[in-house]
Residue frames as qw, qx, qy, qz and C-alpha x, y, z in Angstrom:
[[0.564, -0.615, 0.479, 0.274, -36.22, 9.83, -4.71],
 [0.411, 0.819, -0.306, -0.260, -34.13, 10.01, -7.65],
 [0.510, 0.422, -0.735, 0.150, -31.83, 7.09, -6.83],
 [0.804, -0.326, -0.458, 0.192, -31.46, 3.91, -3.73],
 [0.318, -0.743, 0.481, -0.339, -29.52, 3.95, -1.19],
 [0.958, -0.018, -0.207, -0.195, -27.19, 1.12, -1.00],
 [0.231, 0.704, -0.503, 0.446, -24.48, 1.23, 1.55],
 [0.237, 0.159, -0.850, 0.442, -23.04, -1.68, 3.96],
 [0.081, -0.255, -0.959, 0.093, -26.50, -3.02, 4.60],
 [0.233, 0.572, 0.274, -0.738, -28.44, 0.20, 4.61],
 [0.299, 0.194, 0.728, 0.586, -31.08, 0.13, 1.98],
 [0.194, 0.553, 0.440, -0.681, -33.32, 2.82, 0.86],
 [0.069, 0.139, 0.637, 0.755, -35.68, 3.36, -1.93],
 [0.434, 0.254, 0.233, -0.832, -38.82, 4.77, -3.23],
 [0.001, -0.022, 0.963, 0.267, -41.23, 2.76, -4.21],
 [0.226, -0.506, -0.832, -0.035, -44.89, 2.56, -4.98],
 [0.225, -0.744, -0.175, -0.604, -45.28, 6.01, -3.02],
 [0.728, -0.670, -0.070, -0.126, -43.68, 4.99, 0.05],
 [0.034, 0.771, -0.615, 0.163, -40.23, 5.21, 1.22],
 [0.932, -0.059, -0.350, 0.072, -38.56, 1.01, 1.42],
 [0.206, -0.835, 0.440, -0.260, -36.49, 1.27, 4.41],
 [0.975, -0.091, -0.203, -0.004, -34.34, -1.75, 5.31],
 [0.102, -0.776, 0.563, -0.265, -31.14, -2.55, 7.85],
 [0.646, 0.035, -0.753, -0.122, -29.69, -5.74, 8.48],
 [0.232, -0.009, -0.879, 0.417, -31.42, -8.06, 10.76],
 [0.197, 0.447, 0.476, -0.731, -34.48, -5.96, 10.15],
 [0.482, 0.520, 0.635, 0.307, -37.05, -6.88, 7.54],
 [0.074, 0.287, 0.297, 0.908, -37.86, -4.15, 4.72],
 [0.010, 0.532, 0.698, -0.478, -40.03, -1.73, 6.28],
 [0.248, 0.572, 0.504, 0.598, -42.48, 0.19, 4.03],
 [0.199, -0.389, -0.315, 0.842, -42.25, 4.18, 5.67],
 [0.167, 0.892, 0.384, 0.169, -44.54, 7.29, 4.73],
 [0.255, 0.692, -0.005, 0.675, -42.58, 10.72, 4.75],
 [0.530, -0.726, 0.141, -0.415, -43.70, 11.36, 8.29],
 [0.886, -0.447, 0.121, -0.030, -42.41, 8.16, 9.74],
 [0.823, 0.299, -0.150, 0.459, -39.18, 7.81, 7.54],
 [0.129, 0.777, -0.428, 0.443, -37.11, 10.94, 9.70],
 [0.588, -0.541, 0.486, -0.355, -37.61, 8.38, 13.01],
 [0.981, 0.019, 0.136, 0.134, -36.86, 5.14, 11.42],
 [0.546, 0.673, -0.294, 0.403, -33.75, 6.98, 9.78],
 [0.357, -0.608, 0.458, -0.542, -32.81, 8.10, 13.67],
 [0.807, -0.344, 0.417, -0.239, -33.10, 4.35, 14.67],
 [0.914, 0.290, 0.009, 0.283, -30.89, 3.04, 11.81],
 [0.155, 0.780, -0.592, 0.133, -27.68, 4.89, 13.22],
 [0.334, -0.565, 0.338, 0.674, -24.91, 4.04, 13.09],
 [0.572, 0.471, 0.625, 0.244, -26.21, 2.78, 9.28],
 [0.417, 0.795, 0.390, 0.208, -26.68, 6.41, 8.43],
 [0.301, -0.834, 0.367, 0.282, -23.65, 8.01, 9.53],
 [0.502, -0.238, 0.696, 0.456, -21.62, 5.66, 8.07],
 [0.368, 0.828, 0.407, 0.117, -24.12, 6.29, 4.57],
 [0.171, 0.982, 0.068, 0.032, -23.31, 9.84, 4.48],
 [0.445, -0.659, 0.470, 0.383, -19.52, 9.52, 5.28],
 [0.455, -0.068, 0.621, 0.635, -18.96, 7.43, 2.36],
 [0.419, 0.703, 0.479, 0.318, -21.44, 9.19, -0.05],
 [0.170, 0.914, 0.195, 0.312, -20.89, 12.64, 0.76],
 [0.209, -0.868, 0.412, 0.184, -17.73, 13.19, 2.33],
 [0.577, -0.369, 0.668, 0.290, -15.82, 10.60, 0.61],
 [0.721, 0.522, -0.022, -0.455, -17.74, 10.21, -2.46],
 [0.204, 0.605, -0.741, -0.209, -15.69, 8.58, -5.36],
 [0.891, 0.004, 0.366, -0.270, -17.78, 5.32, -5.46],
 [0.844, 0.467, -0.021, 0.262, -14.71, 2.64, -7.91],
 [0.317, 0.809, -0.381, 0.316, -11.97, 4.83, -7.32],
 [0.710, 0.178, -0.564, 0.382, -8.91, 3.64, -5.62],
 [0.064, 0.208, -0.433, 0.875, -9.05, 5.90, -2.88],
 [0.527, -0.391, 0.421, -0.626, -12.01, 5.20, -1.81],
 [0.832, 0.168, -0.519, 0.096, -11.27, 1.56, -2.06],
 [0.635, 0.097, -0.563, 0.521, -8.11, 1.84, -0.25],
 [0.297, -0.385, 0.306, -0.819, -10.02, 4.23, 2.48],
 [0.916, -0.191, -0.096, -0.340, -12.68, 1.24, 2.98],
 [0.910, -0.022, -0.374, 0.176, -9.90, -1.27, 3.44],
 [0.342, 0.355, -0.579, 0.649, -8.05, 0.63, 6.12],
 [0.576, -0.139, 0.624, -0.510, -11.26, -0.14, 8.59],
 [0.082, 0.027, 0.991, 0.098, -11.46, -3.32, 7.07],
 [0.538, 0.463, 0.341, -0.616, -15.01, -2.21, 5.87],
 [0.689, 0.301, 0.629, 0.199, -16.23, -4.75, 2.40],
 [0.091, -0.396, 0.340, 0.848, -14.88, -2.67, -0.65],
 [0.482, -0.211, -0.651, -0.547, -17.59, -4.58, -3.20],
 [0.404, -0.262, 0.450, -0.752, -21.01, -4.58, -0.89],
 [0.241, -0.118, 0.954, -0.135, -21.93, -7.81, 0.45],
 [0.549, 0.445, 0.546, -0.450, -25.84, -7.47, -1.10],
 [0.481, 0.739, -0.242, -0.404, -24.77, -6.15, -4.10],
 [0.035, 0.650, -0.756, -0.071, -22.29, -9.00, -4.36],
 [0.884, -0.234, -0.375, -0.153, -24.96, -12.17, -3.84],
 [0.535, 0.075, -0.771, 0.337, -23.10, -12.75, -0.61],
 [0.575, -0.628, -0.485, 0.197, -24.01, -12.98, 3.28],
 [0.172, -0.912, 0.088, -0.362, -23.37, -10.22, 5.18],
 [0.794, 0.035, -0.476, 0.376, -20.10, -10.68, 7.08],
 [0.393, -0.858, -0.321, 0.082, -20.53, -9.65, 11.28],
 [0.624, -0.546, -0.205, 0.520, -17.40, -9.16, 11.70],
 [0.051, -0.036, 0.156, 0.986, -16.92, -5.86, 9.27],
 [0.103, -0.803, -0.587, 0.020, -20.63, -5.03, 10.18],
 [0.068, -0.826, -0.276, -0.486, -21.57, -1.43, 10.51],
 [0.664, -0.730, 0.074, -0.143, -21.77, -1.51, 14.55],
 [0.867, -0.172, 0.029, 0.466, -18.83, -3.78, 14.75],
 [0.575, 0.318, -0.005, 0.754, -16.50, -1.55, 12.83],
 [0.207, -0.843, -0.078, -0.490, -17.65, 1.68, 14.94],
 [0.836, -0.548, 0.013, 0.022, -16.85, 0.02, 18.08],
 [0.794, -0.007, 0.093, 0.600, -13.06, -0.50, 16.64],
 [0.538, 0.446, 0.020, 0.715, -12.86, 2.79, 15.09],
 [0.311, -0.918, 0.039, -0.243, -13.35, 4.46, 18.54],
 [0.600, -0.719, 0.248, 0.246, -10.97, 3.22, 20.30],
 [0.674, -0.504, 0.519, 0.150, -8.63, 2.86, 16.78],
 [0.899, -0.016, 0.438, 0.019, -8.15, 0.92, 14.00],
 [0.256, -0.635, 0.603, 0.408, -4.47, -0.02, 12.91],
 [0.881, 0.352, 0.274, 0.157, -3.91, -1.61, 9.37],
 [0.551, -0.554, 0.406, 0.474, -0.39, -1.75, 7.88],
 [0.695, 0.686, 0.211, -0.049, 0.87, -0.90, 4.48],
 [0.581, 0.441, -0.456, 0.511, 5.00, -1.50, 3.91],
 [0.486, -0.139, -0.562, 0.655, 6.32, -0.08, 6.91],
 [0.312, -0.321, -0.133, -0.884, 3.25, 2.52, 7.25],
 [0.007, 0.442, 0.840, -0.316, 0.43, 2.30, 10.02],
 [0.371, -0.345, -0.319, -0.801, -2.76, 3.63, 9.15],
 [0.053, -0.327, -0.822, 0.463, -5.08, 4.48, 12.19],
 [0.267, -0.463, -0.383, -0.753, -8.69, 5.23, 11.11],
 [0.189, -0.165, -0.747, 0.616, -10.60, 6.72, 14.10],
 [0.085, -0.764, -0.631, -0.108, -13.75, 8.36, 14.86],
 [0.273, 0.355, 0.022, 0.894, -14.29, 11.72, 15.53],
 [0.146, -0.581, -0.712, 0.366, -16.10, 12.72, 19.12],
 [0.038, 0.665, 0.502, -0.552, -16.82, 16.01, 18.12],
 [0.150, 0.078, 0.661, 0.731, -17.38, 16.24, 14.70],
 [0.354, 0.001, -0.269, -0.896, -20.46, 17.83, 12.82],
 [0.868, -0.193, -0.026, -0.457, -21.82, 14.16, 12.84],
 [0.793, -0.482, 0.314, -0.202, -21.33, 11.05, 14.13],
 [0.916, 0.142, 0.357, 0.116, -19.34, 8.85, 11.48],
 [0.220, 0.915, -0.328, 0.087, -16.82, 11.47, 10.53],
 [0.910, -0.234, -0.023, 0.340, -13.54, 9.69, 10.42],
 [0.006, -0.943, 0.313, 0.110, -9.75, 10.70, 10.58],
 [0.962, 0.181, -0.142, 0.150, -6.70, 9.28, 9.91],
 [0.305, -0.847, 0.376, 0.220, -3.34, 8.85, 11.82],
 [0.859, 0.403, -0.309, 0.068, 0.05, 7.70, 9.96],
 [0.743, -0.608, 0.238, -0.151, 3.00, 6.24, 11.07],
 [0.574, 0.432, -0.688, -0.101, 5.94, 4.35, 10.90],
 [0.651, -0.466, -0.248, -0.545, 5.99, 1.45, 12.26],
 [0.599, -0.088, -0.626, 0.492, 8.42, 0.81, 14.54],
 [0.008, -0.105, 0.344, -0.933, 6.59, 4.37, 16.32],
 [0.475, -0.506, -0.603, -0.393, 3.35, 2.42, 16.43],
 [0.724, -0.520, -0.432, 0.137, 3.73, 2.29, 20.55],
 [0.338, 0.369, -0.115, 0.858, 6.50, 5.43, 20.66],
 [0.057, -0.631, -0.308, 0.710, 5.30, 8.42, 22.89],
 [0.401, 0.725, 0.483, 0.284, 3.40, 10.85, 20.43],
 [0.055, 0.998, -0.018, 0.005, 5.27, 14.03, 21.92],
 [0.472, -0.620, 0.429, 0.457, 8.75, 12.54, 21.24],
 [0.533, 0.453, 0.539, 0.469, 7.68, 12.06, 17.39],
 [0.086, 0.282, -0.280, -0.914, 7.76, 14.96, 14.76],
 [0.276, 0.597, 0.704, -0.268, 4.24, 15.78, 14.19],
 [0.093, -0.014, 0.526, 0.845, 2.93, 16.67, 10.48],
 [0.461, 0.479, 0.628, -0.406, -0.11, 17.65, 9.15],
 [0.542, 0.677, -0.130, -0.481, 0.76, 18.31, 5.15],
 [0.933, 0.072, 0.334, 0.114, 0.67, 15.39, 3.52],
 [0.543, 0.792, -0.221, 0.170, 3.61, 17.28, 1.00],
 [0.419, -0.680, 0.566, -0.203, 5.94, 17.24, 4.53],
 [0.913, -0.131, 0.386, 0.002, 5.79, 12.98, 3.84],
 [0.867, 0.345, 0.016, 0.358, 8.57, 13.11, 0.58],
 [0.077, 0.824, -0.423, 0.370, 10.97, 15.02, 2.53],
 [0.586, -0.471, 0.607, -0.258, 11.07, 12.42, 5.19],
 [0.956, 0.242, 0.164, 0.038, 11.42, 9.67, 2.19],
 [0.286, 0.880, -0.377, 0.023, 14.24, 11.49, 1.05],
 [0.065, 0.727, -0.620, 0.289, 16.54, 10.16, 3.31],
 [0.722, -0.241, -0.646, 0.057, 17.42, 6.70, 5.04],
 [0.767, -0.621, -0.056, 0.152, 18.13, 6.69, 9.35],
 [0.802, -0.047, 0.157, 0.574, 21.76, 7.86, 8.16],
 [0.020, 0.777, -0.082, -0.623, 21.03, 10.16, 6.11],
 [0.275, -0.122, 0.773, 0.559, 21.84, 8.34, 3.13],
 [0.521, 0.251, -0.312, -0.754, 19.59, 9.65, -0.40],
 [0.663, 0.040, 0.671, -0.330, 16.77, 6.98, -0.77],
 [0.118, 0.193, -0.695, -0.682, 16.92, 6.01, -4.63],
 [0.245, -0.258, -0.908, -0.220, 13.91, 3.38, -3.91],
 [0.524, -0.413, 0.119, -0.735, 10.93, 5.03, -2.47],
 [0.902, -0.250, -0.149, -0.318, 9.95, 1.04, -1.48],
 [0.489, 0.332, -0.702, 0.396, 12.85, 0.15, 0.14],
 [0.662, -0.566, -0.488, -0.043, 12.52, -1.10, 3.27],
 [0.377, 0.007, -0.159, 0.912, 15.06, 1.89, 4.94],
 [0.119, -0.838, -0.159, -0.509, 12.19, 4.70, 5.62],
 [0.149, 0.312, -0.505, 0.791, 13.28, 6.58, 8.37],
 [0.323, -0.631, -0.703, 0.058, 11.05, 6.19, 11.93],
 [0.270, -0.180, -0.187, 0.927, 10.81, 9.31, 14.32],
 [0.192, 0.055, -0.152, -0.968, 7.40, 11.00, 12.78],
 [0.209, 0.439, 0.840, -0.241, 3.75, 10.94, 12.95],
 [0.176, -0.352, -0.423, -0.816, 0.76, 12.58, 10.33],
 [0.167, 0.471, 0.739, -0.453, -2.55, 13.06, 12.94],
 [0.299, 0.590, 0.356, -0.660, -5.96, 14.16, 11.69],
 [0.081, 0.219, -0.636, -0.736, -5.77, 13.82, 8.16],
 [0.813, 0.298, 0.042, -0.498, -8.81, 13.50, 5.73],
 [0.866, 0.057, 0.493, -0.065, -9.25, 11.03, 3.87],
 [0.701, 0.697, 0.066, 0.138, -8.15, 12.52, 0.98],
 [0.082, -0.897, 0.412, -0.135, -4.86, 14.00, 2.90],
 [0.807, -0.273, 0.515, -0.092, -4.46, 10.41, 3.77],
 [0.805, 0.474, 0.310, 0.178, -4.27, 9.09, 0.03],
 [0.337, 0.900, -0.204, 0.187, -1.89, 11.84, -0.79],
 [0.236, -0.768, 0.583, -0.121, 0.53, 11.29, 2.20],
 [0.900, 0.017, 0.374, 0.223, 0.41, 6.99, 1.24],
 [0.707, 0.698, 0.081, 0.083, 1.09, 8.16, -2.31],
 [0.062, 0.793, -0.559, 0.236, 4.45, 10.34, -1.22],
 [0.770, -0.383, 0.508, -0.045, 5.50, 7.81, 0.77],
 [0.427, -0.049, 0.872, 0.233, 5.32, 5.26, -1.63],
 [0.388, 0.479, -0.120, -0.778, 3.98, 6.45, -5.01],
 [0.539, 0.197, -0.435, -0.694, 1.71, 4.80, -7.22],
 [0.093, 0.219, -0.934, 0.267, 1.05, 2.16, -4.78],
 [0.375, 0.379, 0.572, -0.623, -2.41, 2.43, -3.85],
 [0.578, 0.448, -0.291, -0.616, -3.26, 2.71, -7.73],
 [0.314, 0.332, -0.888, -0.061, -1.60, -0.78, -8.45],
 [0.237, 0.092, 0.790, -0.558, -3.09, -2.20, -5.17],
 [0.565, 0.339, 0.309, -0.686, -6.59, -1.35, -6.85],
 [0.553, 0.499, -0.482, -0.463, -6.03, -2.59, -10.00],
 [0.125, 0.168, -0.972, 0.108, -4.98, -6.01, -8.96],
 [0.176, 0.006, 0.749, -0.638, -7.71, -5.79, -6.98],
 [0.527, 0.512, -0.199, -0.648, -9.93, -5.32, -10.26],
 [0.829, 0.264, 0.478, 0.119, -8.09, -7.89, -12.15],
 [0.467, 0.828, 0.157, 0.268, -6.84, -5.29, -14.43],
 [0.324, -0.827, 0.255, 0.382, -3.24, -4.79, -13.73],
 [0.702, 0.705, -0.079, -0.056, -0.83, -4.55, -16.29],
 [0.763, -0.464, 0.351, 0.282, 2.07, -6.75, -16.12],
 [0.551, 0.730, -0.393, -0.096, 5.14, -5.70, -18.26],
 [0.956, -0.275, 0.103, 0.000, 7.55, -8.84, -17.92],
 [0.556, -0.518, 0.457, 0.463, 11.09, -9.21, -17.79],
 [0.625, 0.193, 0.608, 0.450, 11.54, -9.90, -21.59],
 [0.155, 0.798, 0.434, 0.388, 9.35, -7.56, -23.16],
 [0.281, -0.924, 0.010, 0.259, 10.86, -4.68, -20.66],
 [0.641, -0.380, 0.450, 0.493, 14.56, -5.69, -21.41],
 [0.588, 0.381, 0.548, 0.457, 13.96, -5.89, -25.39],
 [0.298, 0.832, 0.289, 0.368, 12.77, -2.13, -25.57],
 [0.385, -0.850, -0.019, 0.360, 15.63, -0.71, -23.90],
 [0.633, 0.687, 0.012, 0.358, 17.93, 1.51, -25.77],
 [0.227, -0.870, 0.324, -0.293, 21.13, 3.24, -25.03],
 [0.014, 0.392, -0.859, 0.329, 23.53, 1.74, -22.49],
 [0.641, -0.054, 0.658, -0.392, 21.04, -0.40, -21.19],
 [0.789, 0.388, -0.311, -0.361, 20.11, -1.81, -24.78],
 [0.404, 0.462, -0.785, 0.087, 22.26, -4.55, -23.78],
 [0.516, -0.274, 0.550, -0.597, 20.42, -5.50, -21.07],
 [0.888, 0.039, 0.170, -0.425, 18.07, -8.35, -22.55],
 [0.639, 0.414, -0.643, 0.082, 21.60, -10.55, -23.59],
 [0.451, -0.454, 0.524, -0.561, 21.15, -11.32, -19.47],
 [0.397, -0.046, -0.907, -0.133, 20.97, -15.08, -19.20],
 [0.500, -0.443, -0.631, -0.394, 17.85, -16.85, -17.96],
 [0.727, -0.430, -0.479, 0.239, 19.56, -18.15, -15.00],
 [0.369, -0.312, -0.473, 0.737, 20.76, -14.69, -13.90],
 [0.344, -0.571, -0.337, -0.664, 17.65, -12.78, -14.34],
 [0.692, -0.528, -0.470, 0.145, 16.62, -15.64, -10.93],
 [0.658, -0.290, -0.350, 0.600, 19.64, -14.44, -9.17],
 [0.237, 0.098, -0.060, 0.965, 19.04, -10.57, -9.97],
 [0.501, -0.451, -0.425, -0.604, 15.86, -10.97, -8.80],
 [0.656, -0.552, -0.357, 0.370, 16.96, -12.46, -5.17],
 [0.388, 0.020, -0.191, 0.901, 19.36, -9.65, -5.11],
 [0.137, -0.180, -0.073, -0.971, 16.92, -6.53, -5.94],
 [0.401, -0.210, -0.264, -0.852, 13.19, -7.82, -5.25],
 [0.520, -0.266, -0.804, 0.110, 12.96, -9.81, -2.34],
 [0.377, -0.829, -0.379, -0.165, 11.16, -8.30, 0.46],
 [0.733, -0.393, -0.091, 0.547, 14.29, -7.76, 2.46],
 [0.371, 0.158, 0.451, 0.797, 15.25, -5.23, -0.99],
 [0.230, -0.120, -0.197, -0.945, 11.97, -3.67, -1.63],
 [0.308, 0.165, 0.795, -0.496, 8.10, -4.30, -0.25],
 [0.734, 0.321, -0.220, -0.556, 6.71, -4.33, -3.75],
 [0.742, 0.056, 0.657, -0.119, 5.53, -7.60, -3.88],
 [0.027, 0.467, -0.523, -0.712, 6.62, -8.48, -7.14],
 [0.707, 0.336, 0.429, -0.450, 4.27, -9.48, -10.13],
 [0.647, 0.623, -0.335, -0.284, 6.28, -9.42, -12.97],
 [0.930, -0.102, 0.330, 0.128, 8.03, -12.93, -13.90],
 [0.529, -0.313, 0.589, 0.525, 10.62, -13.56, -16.66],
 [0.056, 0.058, -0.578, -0.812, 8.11, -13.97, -19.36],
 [0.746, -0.218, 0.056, -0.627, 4.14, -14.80, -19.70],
 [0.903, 0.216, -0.132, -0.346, 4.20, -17.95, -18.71],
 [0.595, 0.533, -0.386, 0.461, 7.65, -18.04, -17.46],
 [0.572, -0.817, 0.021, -0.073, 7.84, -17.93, -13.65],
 [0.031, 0.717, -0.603, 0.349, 11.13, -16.90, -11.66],
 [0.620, -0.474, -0.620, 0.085, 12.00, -19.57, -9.12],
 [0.190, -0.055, -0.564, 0.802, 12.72, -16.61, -6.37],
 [0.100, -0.577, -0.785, 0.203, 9.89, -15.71, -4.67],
 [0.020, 0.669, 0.286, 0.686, 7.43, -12.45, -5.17],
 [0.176, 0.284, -0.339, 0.880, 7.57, -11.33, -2.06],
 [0.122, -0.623, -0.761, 0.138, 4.35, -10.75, 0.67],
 [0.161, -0.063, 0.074, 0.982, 3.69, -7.12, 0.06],
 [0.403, 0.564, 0.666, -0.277, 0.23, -6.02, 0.09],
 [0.494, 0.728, -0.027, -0.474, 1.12, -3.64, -3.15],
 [0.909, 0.109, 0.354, 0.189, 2.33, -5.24, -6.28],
 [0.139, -0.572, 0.375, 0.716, 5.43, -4.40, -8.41],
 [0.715, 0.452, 0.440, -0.301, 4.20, -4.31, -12.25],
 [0.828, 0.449, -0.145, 0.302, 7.68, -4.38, -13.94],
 [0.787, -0.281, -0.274, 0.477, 10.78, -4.17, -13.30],
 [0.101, -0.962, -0.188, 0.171, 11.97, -0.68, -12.28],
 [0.433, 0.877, -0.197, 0.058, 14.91, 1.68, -13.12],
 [0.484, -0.597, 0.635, -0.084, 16.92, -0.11, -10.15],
 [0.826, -0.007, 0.561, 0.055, 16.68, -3.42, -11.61],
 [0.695, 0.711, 0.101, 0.017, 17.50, -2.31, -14.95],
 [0.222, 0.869, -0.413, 0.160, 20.35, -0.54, -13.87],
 [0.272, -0.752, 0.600, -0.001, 21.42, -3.59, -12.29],
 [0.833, 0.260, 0.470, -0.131, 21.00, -5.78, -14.68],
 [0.404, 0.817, -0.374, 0.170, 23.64, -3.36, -17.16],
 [0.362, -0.702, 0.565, -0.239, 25.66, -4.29, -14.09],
 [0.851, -0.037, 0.521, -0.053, 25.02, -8.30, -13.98],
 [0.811, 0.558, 0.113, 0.136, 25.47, -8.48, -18.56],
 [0.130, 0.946, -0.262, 0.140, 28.56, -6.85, -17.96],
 [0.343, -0.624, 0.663, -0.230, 29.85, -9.23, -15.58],
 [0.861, 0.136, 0.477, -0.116, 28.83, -12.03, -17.62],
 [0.673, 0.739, 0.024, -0.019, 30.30, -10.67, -20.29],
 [0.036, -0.828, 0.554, -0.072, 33.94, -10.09, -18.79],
 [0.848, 0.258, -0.460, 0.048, 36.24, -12.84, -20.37],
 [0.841, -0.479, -0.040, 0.247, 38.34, -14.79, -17.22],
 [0.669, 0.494, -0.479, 0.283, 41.75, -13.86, -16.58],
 [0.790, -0.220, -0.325, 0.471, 44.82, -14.97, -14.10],
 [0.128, -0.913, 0.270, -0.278, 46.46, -12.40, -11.81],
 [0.752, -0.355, -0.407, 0.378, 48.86, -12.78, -9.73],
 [0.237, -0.904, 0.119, -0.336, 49.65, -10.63, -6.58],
 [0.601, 0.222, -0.610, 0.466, 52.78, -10.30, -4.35],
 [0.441, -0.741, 0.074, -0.501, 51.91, -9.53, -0.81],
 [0.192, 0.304, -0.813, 0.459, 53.38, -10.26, 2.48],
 [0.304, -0.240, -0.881, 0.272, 51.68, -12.24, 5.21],
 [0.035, 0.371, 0.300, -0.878, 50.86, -8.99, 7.41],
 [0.214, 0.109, -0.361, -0.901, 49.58, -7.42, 3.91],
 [0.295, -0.143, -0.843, -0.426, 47.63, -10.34, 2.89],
 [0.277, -0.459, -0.717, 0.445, 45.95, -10.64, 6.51],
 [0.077, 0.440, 0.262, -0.855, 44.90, -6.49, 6.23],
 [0.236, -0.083, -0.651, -0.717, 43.44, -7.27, 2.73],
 [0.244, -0.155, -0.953, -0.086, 41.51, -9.78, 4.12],
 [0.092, -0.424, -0.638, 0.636, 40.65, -7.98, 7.16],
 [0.194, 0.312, -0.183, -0.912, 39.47, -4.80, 4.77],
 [0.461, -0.105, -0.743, -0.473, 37.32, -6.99, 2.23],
 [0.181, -0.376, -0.837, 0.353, 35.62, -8.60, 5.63],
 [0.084, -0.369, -0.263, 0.887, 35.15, -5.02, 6.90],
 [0.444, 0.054, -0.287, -0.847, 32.80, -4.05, 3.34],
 [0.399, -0.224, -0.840, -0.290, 31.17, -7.36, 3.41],
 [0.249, -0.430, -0.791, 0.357, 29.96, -6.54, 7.12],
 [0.012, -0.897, -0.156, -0.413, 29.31, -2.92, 6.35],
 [0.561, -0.768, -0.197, 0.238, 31.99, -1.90, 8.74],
 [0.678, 0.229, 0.008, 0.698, 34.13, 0.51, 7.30],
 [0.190, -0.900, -0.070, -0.385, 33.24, 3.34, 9.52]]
């Protein structure tokens, strides 16, 4: 044998001439050729789940198959390989048991159901359904039903209105549609549309090794109309930060601060992906904010009648509530 086997508690090696077989809760058992095809046959589910991730999923490090492990809550860094205990509840068995009948993990306003497959090739073949999630509980034949993950940035396109989405992460996707059956890899493609370059970011953090460009250092190298951008006081950076990057705004969880060492005081948001500077929205309203700092006071004055003054009033209400349909 040319290499272990070392996958979620399944351990196999050659060794000495004999084949080390080992599963938790079951010492290492030393195996001859002959005996190792029936001990392999008594370590299922161990070796399904093996061959899914090695040879249909491959891509041991990579984000995808990271962010494939953490939608059945299955350990992304293995618990032996890690000097830790084995933890039951994302066991082997355990997580089979869920992903028949299921299992739902959320990701902005995405559901991700990883499920078994009853009549797959073998046993530990997964799929994947998506979702939005207010269609988590929906009937499945009153949804619009995709199966190319390219089909998922047409339906970003647009908000519930109809209105052009400028922020893929806004919190405005449209419900009304479902992905079934997707690979894994059809899966990683249709997050990505969705909500692009999320799942990369996600990993990195997850590394340690994201790259945070902060407020300062972004501002300083803009040029153009925006070149004006870093003359933004301190204190309304804060406040164009409640406006654009609270959770309400967008579901990147934001990472970037004012400066190193420099924390906003508005909050980053609970997103499970992170935002790793500020984007082209925030810039552009931040041209918006130095502008309005910059405009010197002056005095009007307005004649209006009573009636008038009262339909102003009523009009201004009418944008503040969004009601001018």
């Amino acid at each position: 044998m040319e290499r272990k086997i070392d996958v979620d508690g399944l351990r196999l090696e050659h060794e000495d001439g004999a084949y080390v077989l080992e599963t938790p809760g079951d010492d290492p058992a030393r195996l001859d050729e002959a005996a190792l095809d029936d001990a392999l046959e008594a370590a299922e589910p161990y070796v399904s789940n093996w061959y899914y991730w090695e040879a249909t999923v491959g891509g041991e490090g990579t984000a995808r198959r990271a962010f494939l492990r953490w939608c059945e809550r299955a350990p992304i860094v293995d618990a032996q390989r890690a000097g830790r205990a084995a933890d039951a509840t994302r066991s082997v068995p355990d997580r089979y048991q869920r992903l028949r009948d299921g299992l739902e993990r959320g990701w902005g306003q995405l559901v991700v159901t990883t499920r078994l497959v009853d009549d797959a090739p073998f046993d530990g073949e997964r799929v994947y359904d998506l979702c939005h999630v207010d269609d988590v509980d929906a009937d499945a034949a009153a949804l619009e039903r995709y199966t190319d993950p390219r089909e998922a940035r047409k339906i970003a396109r647009a908000d519930e209105d109809g209105r052009y989405r400028p922020l893929k992460t806004a919190p405005t996707l449209r419900p009304g549609w479902t992905f079934t059956g997707l690979s894994g890899e059809q899966l990683v493609e249709t997050v990505d549309a969705f909500y692009p370059a999320t799942i990369a970011n996600w990993d990195r953090e997850r590394r340690g090794e994201l790259d945070v460009d902060h407020w300062l250092e972004t501002a300083t190298r803009q040029t153009g109309i925006y070149d004006v951008v870093d003359e933004l006081p301190r204190e309304a950076v804060d406040w164009m930060a409640e406006s654009c990057c609270v959770d309400s705004q967008c579901l990147r969880r934001r990472a970037w601060q004012y400066a190193d060492g420099d924390d906003l005081s508005t909050p980053s948001g609970d997103g499970q992906f992170p935002c790793r500077e500020p984007c082209s929205l925030v810039i552009a309203a931040a041209r918006e904010w130095t502008d309005l700092e910059s405009d010197p006071e002056r005095r009007y004055e307005l004649e209006l009648t009573e009636r008038e003054l009262a339909q102003l009033s009523a009009l201004i209400d009418a944008v503040a509530d969004d009601r001018l349909g």
